[in-house]
N, C-alpha and C positions, 0 to 999 in steps of 0.2 A: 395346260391352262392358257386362253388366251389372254393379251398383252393387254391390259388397256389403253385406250389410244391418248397419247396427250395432244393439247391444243398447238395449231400451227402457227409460227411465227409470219408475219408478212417482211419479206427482203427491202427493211428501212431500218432506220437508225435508231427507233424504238424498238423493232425488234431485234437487232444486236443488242441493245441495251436490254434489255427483259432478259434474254436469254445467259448473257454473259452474269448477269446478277445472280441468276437462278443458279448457275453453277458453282460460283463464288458462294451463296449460302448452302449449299447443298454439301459443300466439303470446307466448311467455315475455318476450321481448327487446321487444316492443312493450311489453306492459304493465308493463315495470321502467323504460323509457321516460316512460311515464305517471304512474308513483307517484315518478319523482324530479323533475318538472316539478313537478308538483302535489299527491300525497299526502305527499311527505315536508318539502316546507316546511310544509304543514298542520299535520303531527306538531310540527314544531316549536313553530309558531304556538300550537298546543295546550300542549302542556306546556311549553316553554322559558317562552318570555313570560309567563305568567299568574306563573312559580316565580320567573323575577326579579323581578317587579314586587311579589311578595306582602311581603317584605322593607323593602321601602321603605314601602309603604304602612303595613306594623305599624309602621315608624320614627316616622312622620307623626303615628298615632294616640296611643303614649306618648309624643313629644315636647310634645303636643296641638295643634299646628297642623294637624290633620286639618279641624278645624271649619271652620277659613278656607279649606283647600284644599277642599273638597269642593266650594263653589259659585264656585273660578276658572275661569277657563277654560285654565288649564293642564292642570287635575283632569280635565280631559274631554279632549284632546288622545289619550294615551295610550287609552282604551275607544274610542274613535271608530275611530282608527287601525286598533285592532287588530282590532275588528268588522268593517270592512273589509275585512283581511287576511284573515280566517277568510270571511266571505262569500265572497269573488271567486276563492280555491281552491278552496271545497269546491263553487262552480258550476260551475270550468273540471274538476275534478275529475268531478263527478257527470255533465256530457255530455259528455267526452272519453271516461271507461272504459264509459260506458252504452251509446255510439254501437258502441263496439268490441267489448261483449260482443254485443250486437244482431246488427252483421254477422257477429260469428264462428259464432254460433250456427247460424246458415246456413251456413255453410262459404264467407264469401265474404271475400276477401283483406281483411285487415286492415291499416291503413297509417297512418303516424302523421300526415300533415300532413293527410288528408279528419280522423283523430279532434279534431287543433286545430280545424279549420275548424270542425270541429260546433258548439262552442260561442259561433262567432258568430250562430248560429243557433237556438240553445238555447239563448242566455240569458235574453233576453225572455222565454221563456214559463215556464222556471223561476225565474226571480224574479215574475214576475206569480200564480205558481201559491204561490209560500211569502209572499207578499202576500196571497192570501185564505184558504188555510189560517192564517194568524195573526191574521188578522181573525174569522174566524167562532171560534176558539179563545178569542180576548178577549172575544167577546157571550159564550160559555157562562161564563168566570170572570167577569165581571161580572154574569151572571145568578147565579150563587153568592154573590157578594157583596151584591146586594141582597138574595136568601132570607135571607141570614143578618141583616142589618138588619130585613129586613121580621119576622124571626120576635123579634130584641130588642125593636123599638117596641111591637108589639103583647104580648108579654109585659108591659112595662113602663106601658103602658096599661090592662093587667088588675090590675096592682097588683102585680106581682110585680117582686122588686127583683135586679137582675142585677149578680151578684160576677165581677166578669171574672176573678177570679183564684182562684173555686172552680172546684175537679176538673170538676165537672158539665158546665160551661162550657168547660174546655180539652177535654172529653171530647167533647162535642159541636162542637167545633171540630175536634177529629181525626177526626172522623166522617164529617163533612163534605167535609173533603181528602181520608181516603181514594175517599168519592163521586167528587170532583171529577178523581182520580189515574185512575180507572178506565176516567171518561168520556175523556178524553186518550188513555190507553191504546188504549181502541174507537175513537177516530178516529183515530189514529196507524198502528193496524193496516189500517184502510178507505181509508187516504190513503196508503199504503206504497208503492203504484205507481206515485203522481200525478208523481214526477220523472221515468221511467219514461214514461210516457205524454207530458209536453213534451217528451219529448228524440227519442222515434220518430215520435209523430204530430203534434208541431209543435202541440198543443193550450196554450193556457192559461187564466190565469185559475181559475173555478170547475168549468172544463168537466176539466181533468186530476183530480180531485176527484173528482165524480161515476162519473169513466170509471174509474178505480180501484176505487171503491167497487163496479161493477157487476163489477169482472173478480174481484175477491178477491172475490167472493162464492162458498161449498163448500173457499176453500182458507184461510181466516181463521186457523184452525189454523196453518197451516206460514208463514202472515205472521208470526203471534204470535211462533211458534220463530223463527223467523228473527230479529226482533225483540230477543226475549230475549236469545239466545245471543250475539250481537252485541253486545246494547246492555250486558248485564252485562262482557262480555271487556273494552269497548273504556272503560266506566267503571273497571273495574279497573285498567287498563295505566296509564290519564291520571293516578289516583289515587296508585299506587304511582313512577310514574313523576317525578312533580312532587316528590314525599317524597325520594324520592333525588336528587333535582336542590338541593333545598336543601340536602341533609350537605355541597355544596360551600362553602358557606358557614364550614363547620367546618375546612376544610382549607387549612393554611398556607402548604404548600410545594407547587408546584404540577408539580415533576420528583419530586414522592415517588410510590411505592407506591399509597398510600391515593387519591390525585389519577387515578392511571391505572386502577386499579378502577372510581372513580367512573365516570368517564369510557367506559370501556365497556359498564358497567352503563344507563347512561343512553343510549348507541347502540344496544344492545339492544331498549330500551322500546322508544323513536322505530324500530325495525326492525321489533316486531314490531305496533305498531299502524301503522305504513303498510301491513302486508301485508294485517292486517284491515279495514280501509276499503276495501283492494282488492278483496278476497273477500265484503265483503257487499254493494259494490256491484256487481258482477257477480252475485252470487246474487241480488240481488234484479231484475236484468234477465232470470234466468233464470224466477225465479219470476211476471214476466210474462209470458212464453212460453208458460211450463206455465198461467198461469190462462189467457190466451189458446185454447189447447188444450182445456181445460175446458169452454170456452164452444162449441168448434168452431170458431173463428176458425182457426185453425191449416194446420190438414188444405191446402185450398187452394196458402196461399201456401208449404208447404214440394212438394209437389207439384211448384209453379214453379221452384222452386230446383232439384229435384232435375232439370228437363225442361229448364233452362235451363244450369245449373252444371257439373253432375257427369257431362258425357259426354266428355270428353278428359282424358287420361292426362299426366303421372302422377297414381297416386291416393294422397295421403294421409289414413290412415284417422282419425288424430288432429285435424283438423281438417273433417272431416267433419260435418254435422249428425245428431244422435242423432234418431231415430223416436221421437214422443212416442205413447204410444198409452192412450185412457181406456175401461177396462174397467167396464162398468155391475155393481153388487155384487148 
């Protein structure tokens, strides 16, 4: 019986977004699954922890025993910890929903203990891959910081006498950041598949890096968007989210009123950035598909899928793979 054909996406950041949703409700019960294994202690990890711990720490500082506590090794106990905590979710996180957007995009059955399994599989290469992405990011800010030495000694060798604390100088030190915020920016957006890449082709190292940089290449744009719209929502939620996490501090009685507002208000937050974490990591697994597609990688292996998958009944159209198709302008 033949296929019926679904509609095509056009290679932009509404059709990543269309498509990544489509997948996300087509295997709803899996990926709420996923986001309370994994995204929603993140959430937590994120705003809870950082909101309690901020309180103590300004106690520390106007008490003034911050000085002595900063080089205990009590002082380090907690960031160690919690670095931890944040790493080891947002890896089991990042190839658990990657693994699962990947197969569903193909229409091929989704299941939660292969998407666990993934990331004993993909954890190596995404931490070996955010291992040299932080390596080559530290040679560029190092190389920043020695421009800027190298441009005071030799100033100061001409004879010129350097006020750290004229405008000129903080002017030109904001100059600089913005430079240095942009460079980040452009490898941020060239590197945006590289998790994406360890988690489907088993690459690491510098080679998920590269292979990124080659596939967003024509779709840099709709990394960017994606990027953006993402990275401002999910800085916004943590931002506001934390702020109302500390008015509990202000609150006496904890069967009042004011307690049970808070209290919602702040399940809200943590709701709706697990949903967003969900949604941009699946958009951006879609967004390798489509740059895949781009390049013609594509064509082929959906081909397979459809010769090998889609010939016995029943057919659900929802979880079917969309036709990606690139139109030369």
């Amino acid at each position: 019986m033949a296929t019926p054909m679904t509609p095509a996406h056009t290679l932009n950041l509404y059709g990543v977004l269309s498509e990544s949703k489509r997948i996300v409700n087509a295997h709803s019960r899996h990926f709420l699954a996923l986001s309370l294994l994994f995204l929603l202690p993140l959430s937590c990890s994120i705003i809870i922890l950082p909101a309690l711990r901020l309180p103590i720490a300004r106690s520390d500082v106007f008490s003034g025993v911050a000085d002595h506590a900063l080089i205990s090794p009590q002082t380090l106990i907690f960031p160690i910890i919690y670095t931890l905590i944040v790493y080891i979710l947002s890896i089991c996180a990042l190839a658990s929903i990657t693994h699962s957007t990947y197969h569903g995009f193909y229409g091929r059955s989704v299941k939660l203990f292969p998407a666990i399994k993934s990331i004993v599989f993909s954890f190596f290469p995404l931490v070996s891959t955010a291992i040299a992405a932080k390596f080559i990011l530290f040679l560029i800010s190092l190389s920043f910081l020695m421009f800027v030495v190298v441009i005071v000694k030799l100033a100061q060798n001409l004879g010129f006498v350097i006020d750290y604390n004229s405008s000129y100088f903080i002017w030109f030190c904001g100059f600089l950041g913005v430079i240095l915020s942009l460079v980040m920016v452009y490898f941020q957006v060239n590197w945006g598949l590289s998790s994406v890449v360890a988690v489907t082709e088993s690459k690491w190292g510098f080679e998920p890096l590269w292979r990124s940089s080659y596939l967003v290449n024509g779709m840099r744009s709709v990394s960017l968007s994606l990027l953006f719209v993402f990275g401002v929502l999910i800085v916004f939620l943590v931002w506001i989210g934390m702020n109302s996490l500390l008015d509990f501090g202000t609150i006496d009685e904890w069967r009042s009123f004011d307690f049970f507002l808070q209290t919602m208000i702040t399940s809200g937050f943590l709701s709706f950035l697990t949903l967003l974490l969900l949604h941009y990591t699946a958009a951006n697994t879609v967004l390798y598909m489509y740059c895949k597609a781009l390049h013609g990688e594509l064509a082929i292996e959906i081909a397979e899928e459809f010769a090998r998958e889609y010939v016995s009944l029943p057919f659900d159209d929802a979880k079917t793979p969309h036709v990606v198709t690139v139109v030369s302008a």
